[in-house]
ZAMARGU-4260 file (C-alpha; in steps of 0.2 Angstrom, whole numbers, plus 5000, padded with zeros to 4 digits):
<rodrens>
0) 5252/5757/5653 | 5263/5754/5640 | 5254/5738/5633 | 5238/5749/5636 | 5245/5760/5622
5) 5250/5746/5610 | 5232/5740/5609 | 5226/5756/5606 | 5238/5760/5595 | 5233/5743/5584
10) 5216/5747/5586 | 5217/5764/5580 | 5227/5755/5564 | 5215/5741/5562 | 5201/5753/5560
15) 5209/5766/5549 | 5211/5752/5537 | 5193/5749/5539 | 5191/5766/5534 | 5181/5771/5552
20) 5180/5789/5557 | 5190/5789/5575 | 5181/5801/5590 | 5200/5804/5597 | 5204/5800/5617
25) 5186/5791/5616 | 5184/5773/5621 | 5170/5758/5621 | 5177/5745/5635 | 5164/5729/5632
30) 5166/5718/5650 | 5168/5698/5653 | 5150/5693/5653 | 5158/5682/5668 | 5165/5698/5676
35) 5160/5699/5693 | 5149/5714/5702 | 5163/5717/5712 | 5176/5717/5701 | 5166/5729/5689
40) 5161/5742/5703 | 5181/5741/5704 | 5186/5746/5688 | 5172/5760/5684 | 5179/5767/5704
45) 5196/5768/5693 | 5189/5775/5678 | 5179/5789/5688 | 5192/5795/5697 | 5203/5797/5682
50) 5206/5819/5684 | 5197/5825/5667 | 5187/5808/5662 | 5169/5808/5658 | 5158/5792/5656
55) 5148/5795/5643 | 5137/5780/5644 | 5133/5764/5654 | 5131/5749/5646 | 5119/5734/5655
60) 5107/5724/5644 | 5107/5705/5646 | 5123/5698/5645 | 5131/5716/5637 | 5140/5727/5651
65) 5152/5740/5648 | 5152/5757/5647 | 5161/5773/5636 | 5173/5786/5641 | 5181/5801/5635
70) 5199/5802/5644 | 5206/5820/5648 | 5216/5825/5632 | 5232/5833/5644 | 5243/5825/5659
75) 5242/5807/5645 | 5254/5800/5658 | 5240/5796/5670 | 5237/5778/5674 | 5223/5769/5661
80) 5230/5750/5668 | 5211/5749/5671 | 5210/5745/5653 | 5220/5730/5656 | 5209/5723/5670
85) 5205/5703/5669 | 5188/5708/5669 | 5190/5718/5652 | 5185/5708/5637 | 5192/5722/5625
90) 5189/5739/5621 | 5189/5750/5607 | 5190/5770/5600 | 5173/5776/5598 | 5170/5780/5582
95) 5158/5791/5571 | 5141/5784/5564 | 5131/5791/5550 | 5113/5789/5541 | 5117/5780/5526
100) 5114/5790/5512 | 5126/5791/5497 | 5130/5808/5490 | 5120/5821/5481 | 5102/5809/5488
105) 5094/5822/5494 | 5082/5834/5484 | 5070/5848/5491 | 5053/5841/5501 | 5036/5845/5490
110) 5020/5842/5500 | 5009/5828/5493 | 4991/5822/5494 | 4985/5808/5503 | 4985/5792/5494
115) 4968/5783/5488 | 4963/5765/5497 | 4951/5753/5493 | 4945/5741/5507 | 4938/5723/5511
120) 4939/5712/5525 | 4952/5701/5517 | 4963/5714/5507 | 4966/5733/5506 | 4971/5740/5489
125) 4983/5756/5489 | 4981/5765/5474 | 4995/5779/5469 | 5005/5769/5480 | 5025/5774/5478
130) 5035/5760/5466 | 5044/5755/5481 | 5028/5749/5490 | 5021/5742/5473 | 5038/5730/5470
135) 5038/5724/5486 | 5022/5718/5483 | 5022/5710/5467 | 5032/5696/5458 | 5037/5702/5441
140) 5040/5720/5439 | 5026/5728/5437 | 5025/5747/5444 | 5007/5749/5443 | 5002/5761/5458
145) 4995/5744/5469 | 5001/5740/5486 | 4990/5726/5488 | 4991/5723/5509 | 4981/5711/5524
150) 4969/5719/5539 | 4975/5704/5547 | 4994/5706/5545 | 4994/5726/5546 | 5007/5730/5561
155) 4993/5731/5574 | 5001/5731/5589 | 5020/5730/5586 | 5031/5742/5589 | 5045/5747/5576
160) 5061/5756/5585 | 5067/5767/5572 | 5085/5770/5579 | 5088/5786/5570 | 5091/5806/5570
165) 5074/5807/5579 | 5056/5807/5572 | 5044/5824/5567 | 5029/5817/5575 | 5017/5831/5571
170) 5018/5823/5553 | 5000/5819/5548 | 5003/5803/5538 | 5008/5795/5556 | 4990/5798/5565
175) 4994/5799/5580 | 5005/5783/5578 | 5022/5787/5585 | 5030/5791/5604 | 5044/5796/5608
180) 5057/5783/5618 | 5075/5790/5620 | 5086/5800/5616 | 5107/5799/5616 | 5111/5816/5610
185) 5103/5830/5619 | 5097/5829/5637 | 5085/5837/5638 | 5079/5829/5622 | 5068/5841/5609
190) 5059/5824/5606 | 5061/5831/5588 | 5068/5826/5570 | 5081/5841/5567 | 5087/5830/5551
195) 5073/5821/5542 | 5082/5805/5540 | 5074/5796/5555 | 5057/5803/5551 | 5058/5796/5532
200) 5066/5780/5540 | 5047/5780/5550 | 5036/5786/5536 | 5042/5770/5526 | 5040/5758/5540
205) 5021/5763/5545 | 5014/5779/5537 | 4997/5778/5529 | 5005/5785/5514 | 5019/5779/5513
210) 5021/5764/5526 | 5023/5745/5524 | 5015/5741/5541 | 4998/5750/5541 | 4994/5751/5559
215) 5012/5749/5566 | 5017/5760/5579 | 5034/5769/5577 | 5045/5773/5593 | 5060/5786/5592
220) 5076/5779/5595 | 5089/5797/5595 | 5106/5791/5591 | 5111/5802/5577 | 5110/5822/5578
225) 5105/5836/5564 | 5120/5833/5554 | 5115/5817/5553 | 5129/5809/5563 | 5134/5802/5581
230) 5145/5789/5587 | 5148/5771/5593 | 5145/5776/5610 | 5127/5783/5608 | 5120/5772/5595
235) 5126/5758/5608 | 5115/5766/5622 | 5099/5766/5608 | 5103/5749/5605 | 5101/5746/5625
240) 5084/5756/5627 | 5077/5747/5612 | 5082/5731/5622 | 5077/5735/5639 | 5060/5745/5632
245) 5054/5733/5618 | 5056/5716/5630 | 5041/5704/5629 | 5034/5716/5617 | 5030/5713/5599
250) 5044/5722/5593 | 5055/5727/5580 | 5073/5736/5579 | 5076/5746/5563 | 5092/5753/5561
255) 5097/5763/5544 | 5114/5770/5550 | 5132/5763/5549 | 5152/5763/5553 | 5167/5754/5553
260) 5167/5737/5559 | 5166/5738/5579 | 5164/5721/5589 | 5154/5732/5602 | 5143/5739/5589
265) 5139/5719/5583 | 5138/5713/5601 | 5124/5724/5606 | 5114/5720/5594 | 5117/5702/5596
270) 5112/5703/5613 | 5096/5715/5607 | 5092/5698/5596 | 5095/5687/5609 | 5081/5696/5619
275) 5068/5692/5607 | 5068/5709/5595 | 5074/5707/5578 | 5086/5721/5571 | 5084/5726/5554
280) 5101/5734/5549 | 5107/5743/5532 | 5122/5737/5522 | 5129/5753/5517 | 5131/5764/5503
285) 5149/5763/5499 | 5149/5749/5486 | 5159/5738/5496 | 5158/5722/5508 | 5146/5724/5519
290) 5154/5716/5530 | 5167/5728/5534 | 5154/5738/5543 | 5143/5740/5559 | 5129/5734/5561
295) 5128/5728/5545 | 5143/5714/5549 | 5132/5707/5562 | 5126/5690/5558 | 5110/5691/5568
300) 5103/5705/5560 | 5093/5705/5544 | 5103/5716/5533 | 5098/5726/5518 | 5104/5731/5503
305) 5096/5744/5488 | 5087/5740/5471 | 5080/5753/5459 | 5061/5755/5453 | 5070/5744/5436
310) 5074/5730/5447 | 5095/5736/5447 | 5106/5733/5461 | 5110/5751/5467 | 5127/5758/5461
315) 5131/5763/5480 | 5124/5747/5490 | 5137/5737/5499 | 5137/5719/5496 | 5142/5701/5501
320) 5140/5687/5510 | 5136/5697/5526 | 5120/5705/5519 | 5102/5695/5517 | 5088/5703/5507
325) 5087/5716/5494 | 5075/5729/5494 | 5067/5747/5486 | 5080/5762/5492 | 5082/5771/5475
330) 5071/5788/5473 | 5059/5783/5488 | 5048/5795/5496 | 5043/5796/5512 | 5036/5808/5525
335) 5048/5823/5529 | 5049/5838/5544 | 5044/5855/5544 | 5026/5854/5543 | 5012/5841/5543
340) 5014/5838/5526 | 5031/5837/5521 | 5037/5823/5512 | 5055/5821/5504 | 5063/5808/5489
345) 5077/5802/5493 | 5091/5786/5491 | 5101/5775/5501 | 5101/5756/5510 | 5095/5768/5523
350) 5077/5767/5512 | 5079/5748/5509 | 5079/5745/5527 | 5062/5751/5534 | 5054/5740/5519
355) 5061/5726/5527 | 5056/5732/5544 | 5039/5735/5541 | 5037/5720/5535 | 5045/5710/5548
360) 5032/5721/5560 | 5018/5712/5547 | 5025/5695/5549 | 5024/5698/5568 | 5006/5707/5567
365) 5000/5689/5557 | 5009/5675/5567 | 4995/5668/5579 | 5013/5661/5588 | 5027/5669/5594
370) 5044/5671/5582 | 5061/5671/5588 | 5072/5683/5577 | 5079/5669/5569 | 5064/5663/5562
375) 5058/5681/5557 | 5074/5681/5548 | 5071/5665/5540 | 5053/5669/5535 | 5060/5685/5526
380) 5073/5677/5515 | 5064/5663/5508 | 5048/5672/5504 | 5056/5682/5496 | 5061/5683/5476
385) 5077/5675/5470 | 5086/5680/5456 | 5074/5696/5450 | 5089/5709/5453 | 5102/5714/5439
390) 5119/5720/5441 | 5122/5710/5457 | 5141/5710/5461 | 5148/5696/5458 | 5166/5699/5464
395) 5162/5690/5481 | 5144/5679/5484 | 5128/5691/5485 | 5113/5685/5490 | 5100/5690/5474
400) 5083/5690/5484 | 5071/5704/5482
</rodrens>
């Protein structure tokens, strides 16, 4: 027991450096992808019958087992040598998860019209288009309304997990497009967006308005509540359904949140990868190394940071050799809750992301051949634009590719 403490004890250190938010007398324990059934059913039996413990989620997704507990908060003398068990790879203190958004981003939502589009059988032309759209289009900076995009590399038929605060799907600039997958915060789940975040997230991954991916299909993916926050533990068991749900489907993980730096966090998503679905992740917004964070640290993910509509690096975005791509995230806006029209402007690498995502559901839409995530990943970078973004840090190496 006592080296049970120690651990924690180190951990709980570790991560306050790291600046995490710590859920006390909550715990993440990732097993041996070796451990045996028996050995596993043995452990949780000790876990369970811990007076005053409550498993807050099972973990069982490709190599990934495991599961998170919160342990009675009196009588701290009880046995927790389970922690300790050969079959325990390591475990962790939950921790808090938030959208990525950088203070004071938000402004009040407006209702807007629905954008013009011009049509051929090779290229559709989206007139009014919002700069973000336009510069992720374009080569040199040019913000001339245009978001120039492909019938035949459109979305149909992938489905982008937006791994969120939930989705408003009554919106009208989704048509029809979006269902409802799982929800880690409330059961039963309102199957509802009580935050926007998530539904701005979806807007700018697939909305005729304001989408990259045209006909894409966005599925809701509930980690985060209405304040916008949740924890290790639940954004873990999105990361699960995603896997299980979106297997031998065209698919597409997006994930616009963060945290402190949690080896479970970056092991799910791996093993999400590893299944076949690419994760698009957000680097942050706390103008630091990006990898110090989660998801964001994980090297199989695509991960995202901001640039404004004059081609700046965003004064918030998280940097470093950890992140890939650049994209829009300053003053983008999106669909929004409340009413079918709603729409909202807003900041953060949270923005940047479902760019990205919506055009890795394009990529996937287009390819007569199936991509692994590592050559999605690939494809993104080096079609993209080196060197068009100022005010890159410089203090460690940042990718500068737009």
């Amino acid at each position: 027991i006592s080296t049970m403490r120690s651990v924690v004890l180190v951990l709980l250190a570790a991560l306050a450096c790291a600046s995490a938010q710590i859920i006390p007398h909550e715990f993440v324990t990732v097993f041996k992808k070796d451990a045996s059934e028996a050995a596993i059913s043995n452990h949780m039996a000790q876990v369970k019958a811990v007076e005053g413990s409550s498993i807050l989620f099972e973990y069982n997704f490709g190599s990934f087992r495991g599961y998170s507990v919160r342990l009675p908060t009196t009588n701290t003398d009880k046995d927790f040598s389970f922690f300790e068990g050969e079959e325990v790879d390591y475990y962790e203190p939950n921790q808090i998860y938030s959208i990525n958004l950088p203070a004071n981003a938000r402004i009040p939502a407006v209702a807007r019209t629905f954008k013009n589009v011009s049509a051929s059988a090779e290229c559709n032309v989206q007139r009014e288009a919002t700069w973000g759209l336009v510069r992720i289009a374009q080569d040199a900076l040019n913000i001339n309304g245009l978001y120039p995009w492909s019938p035949a590399a459109d979305g149909r038929g992938v489905e982008v997990y937006v791994v969120d605060t939930g989705i408003y799907m009554e919106n009208a600039e989704f048509g029809g497009r979006v269902r409802w997958g799982f929800d880690a915060v409330e059961n039963p789940s309102p199957e509802n967006d009580a935050n926007g975040h998530g539904t701005h997230c979806a807007g700018t991954v697939m909305s005729a308005a304001y989408g990259v991916s045209k006909t894409a299909t966005a599925v809701a993916v509930r980690v985060l509540g209405a304040s916008g926050s949740g924890s290790t533990a639940g954004v873990i068991a999105g990361v699960q359904y995603v896997a299980q749900d979106g297997v031998g489907k065209k698919a597409v993980g997006s994930m616009s949140l963060g945290g402190g730096q949690s080896a479970a966090m970056n092991s799910a998503v791996a093993e999400a990868v590893a299944a076949g679905i690419p994760f698009v992740v957000a680097a942050g917004n706390e103008a630091r190394d990006a990898c110090t964070r989660s998801p964001a640290s994980e090297p199989t993910a695509i991960t995202v940071m901001c640039s404004d509509s004059s081609d700046s690096f965003c004064y918030f975005s998280n940097y470093g050799t950890c992140a890939n791509i650049i994209a829009p995230g300053m003053s983008i806006t999106s669909t929004w809750i409340g009413s079918p029209y709603a729409v909202n402007t807003i900041s953060g690498t949270s923005m940047s992301t479902p760019h990205v995502a919506g055009h890795v559901a394009n990529i996937i839409s287009g390819s007569t051949e199936t991509l692994t995530p590592a050559a999605i990943k690939a494809m993104v970078t080096s079609r993209g634009n080196p060197g068009k973004i100022s005010d890159v840090p410089t203090s460690i190496e940042t990718p500068n590719i737009l």
